[in-house]
N, C-alpha and C positions, 0 to 999 in steps of 0.2 A: 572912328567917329561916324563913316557914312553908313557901316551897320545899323546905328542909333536912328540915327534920321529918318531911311530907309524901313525901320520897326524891323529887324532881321535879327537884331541884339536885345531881348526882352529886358526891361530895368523895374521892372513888376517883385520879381524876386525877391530883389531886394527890398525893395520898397515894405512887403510884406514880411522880412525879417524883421526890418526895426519896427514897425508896424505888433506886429506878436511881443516885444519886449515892452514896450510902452503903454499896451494892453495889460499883460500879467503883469505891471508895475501897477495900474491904476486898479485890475480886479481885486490886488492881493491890500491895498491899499483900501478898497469898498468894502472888503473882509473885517478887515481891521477895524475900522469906522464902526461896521455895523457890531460888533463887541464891544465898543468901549460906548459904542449908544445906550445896548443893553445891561449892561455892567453898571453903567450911572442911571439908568429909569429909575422912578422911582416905583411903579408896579409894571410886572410883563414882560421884564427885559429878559427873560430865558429865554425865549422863543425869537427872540432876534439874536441873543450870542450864539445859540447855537445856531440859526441859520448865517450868520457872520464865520461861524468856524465851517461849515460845509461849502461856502464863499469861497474861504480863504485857500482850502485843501482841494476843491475839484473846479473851483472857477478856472485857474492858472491852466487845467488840465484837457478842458475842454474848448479854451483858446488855445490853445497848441494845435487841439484835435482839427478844431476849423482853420485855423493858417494849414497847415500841412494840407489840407485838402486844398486849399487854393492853389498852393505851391506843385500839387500835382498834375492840377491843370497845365501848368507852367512843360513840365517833365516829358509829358506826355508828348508835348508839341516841343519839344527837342528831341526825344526819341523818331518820330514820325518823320521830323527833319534829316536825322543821320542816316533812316529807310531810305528815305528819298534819294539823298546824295549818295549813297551805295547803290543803289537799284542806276542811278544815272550812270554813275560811273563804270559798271560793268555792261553797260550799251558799246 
């Protein structure tokens, strides 16, 4: 707990995992939406299914893309940490 307190123990991580699911639940969900909009128009609706089906297949993909890079930021600064504490400890 005094890791926490202290900011020694990052809970960003996480945060950013459920964060990514709850996103691809809502993009794949905008996907979806925007096909059954174009599907019922009554003129025009191609150009929205299909950008609803390109929604659905690469939105999910490129929310991963961006969490993952956040989460590397995270990585980064735990690597940097175990330098640290290995460079101490061999003083």
């Amino acid at each position: 707990m005094d890791d926490y307190l202290s900011f020694r123990k990052m809970i960003t991580p996480i945060i950013i995992q459920v964060v990514f699911w709850i996103g691809a639940v809502l993009v794949a969900l905008y996907g979806l939406w925007m096909i059954f909009s174009g599907a019922t128009a009554s003129f025009g609706g191609g150009q929205l299914v299909l950008s609803g089906l390109v929604t659905l297949l690469l939105g999910p993909l490129f929310w991963r893309i961006f969490c993952e890079l956040l989460i590397v930021v995270f990585r980064i600064n735990d690597t940097l940490t175990e330098i640290k504490g290995a460079k101490g400890a061999k003083k």
